[in-house]
VODO-26357 format. One record per residue (C-alpha): z, y, x; residue in three letters. Coordinates in steps of 0.02 Angstrom, whole numbers, padded with zeros to 5 digits, always signed. Each point is the difference from the previous one (the first is absolute). Last residue first. Layout:
ZYXALA;...
This chain:
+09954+09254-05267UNK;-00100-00075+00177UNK;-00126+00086+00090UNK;-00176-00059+00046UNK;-00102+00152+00035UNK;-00169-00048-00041UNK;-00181+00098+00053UNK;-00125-00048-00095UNK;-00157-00114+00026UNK;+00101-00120-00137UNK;-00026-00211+00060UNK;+00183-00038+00027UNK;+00116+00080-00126UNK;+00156+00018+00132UNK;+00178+00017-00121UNK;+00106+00147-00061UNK;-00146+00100-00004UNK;-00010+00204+00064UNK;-00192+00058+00016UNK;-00089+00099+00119UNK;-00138+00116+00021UNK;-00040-00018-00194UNK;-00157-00021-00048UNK;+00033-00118-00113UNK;-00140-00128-00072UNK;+00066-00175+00082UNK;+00175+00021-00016UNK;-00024+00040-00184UNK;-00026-00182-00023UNK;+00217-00033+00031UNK;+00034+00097-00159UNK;+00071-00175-00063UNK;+00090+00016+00171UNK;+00135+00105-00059UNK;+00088+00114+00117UNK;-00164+00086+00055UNK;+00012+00158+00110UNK;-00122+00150+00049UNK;+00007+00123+00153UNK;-00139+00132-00012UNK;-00115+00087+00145UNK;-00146-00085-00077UNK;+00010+00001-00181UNK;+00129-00093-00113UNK;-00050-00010-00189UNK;+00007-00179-00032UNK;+00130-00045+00129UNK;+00094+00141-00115UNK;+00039+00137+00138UNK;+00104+00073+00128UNK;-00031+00151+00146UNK;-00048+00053+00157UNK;-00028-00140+00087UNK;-00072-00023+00176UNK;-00086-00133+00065UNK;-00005-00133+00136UNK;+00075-00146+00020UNK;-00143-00103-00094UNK;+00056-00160-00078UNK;+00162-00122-00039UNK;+00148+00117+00069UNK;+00171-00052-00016UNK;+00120+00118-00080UNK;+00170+00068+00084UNK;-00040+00138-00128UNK;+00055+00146+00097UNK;-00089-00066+00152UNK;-00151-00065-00105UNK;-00007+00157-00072UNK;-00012+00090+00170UNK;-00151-00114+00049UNK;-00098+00025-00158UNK;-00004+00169+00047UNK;+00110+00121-00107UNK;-00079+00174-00073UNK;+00066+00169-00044UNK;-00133+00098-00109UNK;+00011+00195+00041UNK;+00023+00116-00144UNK;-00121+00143-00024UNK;+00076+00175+00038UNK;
């Protein structure tokens, strides 16, 4: 029996998160990665902004920042620590 993948929209994360949304409010995630790493489908985070030029090569569907990075194509979800 294969194993189904359980997903979250980008709108039920922001629920749990109580994150604001900077970007696209679609998408569905499956699953975490390295912001280098990340594929579609994948939720990413960066805690320290020195990794801050990786925002403009993920391919993450979304990615969790503790502060807006203006300028980045993806999708932010501004939550605090």
């Amino acid at each position: 029996m294969a194993s189904e993948k359980r997903t979250l929209t980008i709108q039920k994360i922001l629920k749990k998160t109580g994150g604001q949304l900077i970007g696209q409010a679609s998408g569905e995630i499956h699953s975490a990665a390295t912001l280098e790493k990340a594929k579609e489908g994948q939720v990413s985070f960066l805690a320290n902004s020195s990794y801050s030029r990786f925002l403009k090569s993920t391919q993450a569907t979304a990615v969790f920042v503790k502060k807006e990075y203006p300028g980045s194509s993806t999708t932010q979800i501004v939550v605090a620590d």
